[in-house]
DSSP file (Angstrom, degrees, kcal/mol; ACC not computed):
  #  RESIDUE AA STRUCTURE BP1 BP2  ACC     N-H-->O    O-->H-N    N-H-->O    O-->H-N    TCO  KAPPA ALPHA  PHI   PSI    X-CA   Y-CA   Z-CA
    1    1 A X              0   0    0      0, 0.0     2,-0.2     0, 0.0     0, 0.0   0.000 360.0 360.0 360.0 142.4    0.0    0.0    0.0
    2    2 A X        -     0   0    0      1,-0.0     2,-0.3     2,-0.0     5,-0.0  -0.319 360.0-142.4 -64.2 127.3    1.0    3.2   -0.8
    3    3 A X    >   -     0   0    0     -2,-0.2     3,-1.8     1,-0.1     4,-0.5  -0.804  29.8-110.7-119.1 168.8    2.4    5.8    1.8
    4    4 A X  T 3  S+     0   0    0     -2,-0.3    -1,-0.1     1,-0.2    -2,-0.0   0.434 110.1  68.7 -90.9  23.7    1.9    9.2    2.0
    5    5 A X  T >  S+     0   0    0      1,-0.1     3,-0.9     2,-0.1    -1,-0.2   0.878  98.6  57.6 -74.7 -41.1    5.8   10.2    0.9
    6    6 A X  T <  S+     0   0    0     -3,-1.8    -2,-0.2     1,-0.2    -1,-0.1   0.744 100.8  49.6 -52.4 -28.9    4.9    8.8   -2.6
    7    7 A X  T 3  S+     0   0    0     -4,-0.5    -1,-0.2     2,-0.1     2,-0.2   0.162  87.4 128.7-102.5  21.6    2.0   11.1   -3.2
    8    8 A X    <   -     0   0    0     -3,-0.9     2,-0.7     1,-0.1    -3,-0.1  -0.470  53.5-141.9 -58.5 139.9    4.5   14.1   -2.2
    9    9 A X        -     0   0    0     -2,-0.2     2,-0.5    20,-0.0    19,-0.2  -0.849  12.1-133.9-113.7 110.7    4.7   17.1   -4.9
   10   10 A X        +     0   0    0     -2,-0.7    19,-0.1     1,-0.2     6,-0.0  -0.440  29.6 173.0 -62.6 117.1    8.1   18.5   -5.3
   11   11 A X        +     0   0    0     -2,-0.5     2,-0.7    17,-0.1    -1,-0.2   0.465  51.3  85.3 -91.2   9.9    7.9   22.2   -5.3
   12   12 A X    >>  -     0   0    0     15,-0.2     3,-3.4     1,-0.1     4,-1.0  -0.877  63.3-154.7-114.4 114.7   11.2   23.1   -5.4
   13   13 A X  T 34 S+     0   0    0     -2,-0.7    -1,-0.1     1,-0.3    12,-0.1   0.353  93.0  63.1 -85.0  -8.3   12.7   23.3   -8.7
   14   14 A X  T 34 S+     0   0    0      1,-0.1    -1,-0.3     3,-0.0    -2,-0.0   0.158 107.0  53.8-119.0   1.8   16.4   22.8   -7.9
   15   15 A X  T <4 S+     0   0    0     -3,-3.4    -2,-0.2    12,-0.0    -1,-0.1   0.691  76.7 108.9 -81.2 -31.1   14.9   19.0   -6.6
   16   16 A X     <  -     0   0    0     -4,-1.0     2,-0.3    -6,-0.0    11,-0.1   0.069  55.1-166.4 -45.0 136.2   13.3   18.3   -9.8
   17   17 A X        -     0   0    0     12,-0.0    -1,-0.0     7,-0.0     7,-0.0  -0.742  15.9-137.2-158.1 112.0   15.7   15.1  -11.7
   18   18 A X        -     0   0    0     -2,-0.3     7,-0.1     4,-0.1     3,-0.1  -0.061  13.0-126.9 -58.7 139.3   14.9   14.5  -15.5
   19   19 A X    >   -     0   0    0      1,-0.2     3,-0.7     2,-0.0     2,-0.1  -0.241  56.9 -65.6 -64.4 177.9   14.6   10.6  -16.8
   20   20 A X  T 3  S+     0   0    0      1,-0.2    34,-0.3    34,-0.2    -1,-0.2  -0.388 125.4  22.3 -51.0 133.2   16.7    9.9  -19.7
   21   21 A X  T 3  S+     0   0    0      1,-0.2    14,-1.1    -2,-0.1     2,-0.4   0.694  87.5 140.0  55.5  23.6   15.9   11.9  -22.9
   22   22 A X    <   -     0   0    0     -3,-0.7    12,-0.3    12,-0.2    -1,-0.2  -0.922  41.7-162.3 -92.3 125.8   13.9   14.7  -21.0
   23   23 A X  S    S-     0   0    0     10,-0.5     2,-0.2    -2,-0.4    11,-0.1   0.753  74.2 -30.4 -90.6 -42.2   14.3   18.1  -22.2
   24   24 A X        -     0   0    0      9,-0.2     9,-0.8    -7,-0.0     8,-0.3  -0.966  66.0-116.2-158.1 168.5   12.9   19.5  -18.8
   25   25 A X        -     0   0    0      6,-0.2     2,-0.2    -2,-0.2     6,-0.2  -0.701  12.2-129.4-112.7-161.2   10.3   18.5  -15.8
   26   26 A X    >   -     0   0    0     -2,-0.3     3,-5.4     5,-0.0     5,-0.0  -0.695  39.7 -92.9-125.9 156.7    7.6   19.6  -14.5
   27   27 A X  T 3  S+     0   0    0      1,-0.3   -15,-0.2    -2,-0.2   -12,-0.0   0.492 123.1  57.9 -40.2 -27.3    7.0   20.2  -10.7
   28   28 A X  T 3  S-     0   0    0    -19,-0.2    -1,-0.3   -17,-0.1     3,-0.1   0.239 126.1-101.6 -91.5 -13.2    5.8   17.0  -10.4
   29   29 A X  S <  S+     0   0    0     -3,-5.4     2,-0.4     1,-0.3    -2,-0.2   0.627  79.9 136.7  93.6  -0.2    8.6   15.4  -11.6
   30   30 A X        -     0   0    0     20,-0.1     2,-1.0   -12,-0.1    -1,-0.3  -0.702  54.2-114.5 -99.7 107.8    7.0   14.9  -15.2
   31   31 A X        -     0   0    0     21,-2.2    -6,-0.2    -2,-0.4     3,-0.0  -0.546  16.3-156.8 -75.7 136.5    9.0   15.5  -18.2
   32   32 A X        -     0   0    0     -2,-1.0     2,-0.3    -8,-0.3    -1,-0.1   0.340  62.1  -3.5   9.8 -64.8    8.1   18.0  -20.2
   33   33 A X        -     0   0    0     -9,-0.8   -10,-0.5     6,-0.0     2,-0.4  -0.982  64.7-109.6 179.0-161.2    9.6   17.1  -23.5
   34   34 A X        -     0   0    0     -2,-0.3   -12,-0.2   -12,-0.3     3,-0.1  -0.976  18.9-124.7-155.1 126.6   11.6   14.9  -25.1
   35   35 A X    >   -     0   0    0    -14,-1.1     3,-0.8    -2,-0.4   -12,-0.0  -0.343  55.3 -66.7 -53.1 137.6   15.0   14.8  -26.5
   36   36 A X  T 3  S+     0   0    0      1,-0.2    -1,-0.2    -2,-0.1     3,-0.1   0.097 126.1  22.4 -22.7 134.4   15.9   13.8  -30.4
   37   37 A X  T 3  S+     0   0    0      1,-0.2    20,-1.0    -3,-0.1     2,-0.3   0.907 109.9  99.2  51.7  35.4   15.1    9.8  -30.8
   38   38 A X  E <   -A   56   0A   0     -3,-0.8     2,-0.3    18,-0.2    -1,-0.2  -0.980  52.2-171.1-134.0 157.1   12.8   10.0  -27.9
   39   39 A X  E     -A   55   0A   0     16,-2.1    16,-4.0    -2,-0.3     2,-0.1  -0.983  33.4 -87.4-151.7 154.9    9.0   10.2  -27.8
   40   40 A X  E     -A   54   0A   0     -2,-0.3     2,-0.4    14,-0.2    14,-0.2  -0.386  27.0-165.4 -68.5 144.9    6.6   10.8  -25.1
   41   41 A X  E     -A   53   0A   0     12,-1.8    12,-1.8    -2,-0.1     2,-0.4  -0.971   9.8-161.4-120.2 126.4    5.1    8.0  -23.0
   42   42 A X  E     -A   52   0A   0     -2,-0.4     2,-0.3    10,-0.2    10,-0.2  -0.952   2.5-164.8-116.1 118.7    1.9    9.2  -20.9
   43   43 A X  E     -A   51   0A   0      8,-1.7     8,-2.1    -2,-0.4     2,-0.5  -0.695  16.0-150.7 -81.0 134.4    1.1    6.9  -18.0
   44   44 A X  E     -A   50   0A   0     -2,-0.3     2,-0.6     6,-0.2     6,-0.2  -0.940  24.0-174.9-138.7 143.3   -2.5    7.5  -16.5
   45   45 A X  E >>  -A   49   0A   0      4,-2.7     3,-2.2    -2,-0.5     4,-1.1  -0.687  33.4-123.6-116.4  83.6   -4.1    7.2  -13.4
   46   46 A X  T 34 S-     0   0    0     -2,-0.6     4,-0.1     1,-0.2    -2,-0.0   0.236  92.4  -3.4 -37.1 117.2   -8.0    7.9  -13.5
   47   47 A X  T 34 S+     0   0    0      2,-0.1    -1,-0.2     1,-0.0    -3,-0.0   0.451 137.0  62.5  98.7   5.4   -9.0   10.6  -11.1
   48   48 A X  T <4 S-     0   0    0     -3,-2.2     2,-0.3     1,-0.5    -2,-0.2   0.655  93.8 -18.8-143.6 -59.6   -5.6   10.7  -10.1
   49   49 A X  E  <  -A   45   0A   0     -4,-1.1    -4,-2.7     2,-0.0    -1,-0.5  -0.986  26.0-147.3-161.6 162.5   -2.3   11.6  -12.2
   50   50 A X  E     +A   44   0A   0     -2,-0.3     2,-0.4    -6,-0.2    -6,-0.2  -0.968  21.6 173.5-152.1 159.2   -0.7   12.0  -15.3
   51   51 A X  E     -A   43   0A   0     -8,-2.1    -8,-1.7    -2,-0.2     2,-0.4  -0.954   8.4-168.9-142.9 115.7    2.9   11.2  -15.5
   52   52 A X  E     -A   42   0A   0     -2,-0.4   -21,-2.2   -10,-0.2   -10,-0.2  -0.934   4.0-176.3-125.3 169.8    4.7   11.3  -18.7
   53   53 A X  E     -A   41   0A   0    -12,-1.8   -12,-1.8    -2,-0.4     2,-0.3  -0.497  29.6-115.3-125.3-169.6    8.5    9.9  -19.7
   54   54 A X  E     -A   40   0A   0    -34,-0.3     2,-0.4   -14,-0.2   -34,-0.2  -0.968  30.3-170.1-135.3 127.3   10.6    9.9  -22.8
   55   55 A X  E     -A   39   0A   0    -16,-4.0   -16,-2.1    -2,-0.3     2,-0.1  -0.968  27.9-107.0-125.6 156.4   11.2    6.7  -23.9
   56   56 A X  E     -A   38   0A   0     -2,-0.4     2,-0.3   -18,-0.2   -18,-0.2  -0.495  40.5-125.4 -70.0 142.9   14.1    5.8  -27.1
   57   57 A X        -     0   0    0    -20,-1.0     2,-1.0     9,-0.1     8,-0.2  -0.680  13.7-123.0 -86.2 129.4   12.1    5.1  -29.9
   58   58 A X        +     0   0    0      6,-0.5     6,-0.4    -2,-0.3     8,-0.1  -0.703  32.4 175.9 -81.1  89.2   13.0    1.7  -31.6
   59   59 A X  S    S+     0   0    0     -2,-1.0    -1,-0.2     1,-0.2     5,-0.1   0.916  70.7  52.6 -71.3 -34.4   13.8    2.7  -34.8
   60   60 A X  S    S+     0   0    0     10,-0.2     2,-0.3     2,-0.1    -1,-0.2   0.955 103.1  71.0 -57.4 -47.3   15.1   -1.2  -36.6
   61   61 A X  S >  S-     0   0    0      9,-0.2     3,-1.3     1,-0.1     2,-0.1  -0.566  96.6-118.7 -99.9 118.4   11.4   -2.9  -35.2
   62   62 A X  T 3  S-     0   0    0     -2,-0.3    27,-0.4     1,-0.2    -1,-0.1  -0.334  93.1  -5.2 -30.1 105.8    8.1   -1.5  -37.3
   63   63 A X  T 3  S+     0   0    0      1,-0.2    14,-2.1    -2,-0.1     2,-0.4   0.857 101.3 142.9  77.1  37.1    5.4    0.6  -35.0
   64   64 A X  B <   -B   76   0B   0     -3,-1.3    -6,-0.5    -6,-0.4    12,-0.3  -0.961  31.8-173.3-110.1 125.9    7.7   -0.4  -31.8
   65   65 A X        +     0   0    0     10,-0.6     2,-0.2    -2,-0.4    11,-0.2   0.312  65.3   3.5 -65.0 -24.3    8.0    2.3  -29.1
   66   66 A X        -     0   0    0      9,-0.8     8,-4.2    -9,-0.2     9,-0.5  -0.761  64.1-148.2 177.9 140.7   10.5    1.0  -26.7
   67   67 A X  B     -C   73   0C   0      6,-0.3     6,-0.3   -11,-0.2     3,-0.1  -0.606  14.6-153.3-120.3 147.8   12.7   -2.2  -26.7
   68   68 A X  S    S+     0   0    0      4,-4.3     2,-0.2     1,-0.4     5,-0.2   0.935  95.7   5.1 -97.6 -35.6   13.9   -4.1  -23.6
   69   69 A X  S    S-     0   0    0      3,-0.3    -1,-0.4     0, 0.0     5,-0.1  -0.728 103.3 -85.1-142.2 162.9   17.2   -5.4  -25.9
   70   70 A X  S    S+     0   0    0     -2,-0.2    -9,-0.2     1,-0.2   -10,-0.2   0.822 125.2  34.5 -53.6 -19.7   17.8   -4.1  -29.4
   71   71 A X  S    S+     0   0    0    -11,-0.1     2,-1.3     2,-0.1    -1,-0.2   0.611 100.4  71.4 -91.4 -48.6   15.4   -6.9  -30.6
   72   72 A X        -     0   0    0     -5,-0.0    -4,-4.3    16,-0.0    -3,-0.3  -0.541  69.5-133.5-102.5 137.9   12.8   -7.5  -28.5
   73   73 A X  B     +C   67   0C   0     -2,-1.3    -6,-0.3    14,-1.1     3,-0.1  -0.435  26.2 173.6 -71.2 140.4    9.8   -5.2  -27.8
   74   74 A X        +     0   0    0     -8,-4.2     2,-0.3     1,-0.4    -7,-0.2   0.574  69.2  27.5-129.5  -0.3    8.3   -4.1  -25.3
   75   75 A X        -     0   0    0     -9,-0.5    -9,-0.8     6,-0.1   -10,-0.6  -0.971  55.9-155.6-159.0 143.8    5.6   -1.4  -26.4
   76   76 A X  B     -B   64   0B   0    -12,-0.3   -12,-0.2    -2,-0.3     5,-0.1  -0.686  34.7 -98.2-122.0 158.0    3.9   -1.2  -29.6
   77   77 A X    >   -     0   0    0    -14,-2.1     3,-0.9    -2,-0.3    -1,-0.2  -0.259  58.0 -90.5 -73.0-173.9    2.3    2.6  -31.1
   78   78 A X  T 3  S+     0   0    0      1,-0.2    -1,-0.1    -3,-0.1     3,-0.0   0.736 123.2  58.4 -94.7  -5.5   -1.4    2.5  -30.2
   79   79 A X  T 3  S+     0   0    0      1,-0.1     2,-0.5     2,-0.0    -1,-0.2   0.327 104.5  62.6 -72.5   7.3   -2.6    0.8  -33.8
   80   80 A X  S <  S-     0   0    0     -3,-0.9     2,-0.2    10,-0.1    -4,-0.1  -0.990  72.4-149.0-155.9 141.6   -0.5   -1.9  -33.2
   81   81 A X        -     0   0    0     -2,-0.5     9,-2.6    -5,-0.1     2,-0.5  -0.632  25.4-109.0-112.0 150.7   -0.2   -4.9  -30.5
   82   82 A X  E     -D   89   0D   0      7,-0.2     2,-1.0    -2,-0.2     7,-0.3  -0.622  21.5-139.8 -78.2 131.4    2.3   -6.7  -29.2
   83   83 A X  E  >> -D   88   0D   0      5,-1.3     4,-2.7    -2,-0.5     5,-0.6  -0.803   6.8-151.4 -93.6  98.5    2.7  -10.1  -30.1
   84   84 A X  T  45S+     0   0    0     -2,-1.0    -1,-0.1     1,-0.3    -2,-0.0   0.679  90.5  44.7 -59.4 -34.4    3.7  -12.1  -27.2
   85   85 A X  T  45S+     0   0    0      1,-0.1    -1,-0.3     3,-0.1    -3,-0.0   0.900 122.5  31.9 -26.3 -77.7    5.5  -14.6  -29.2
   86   86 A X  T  45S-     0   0    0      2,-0.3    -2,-0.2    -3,-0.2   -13,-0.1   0.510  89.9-136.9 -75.5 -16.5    7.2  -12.7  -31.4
   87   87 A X  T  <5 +     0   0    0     -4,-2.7   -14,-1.1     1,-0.2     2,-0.4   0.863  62.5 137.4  40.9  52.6    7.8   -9.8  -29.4
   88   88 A X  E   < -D   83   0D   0     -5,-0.6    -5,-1.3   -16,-0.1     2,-0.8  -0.999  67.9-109.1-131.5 144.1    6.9   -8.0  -32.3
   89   89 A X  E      D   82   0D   0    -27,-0.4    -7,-0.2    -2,-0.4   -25,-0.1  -0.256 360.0 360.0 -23.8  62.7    4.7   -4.9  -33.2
   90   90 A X              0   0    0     -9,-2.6    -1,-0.1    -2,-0.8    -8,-0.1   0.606 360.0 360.0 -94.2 360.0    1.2   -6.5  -35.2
């Protein structure tokens, strides 16, 4: 269960520490924007948050968004599903 240090809001801008391939945050700890060969990932939590990262774009693998190894996938764009098999983009 969640305690209440996790639902803390950084206000202090000199606390603030960017993911990989973040241009800037946000107060919240939320990037911002996204460095060349990265694209936004927005996680949401109805009624509750929204939280986005920069994740490296898998350029070799067709309509894959981020890769656990250079080959396998781990997130497909939102027309296209992951194939559990293949770990490929369908």
């Amino acid at each position: 269960m969640c305690q209440i240090q996790c639902m803390y809001v950084i206000t202090d801008p000199n606390l603030l520490t960017c993911a990989e391939g973040c241009t800037g945050c946000l107060y919240t700890g939320s990037c911002y924007g996204c460095i060349n060969d990265y694209h936004e990932v927005v996680y949401y939590v109805p009624g509750v948050y929204r939280y986005t990262k920069c994740k490296k774009s898998c350029t070799t693998i067709n309509h894959c968004l981020d890769c656990e190894n250079s080959n396998i996938c781990t997130l497909c764009d939102e027309k296209h599903y992951l194939d559990p098999k293949t770990s490929r983009c369908i």
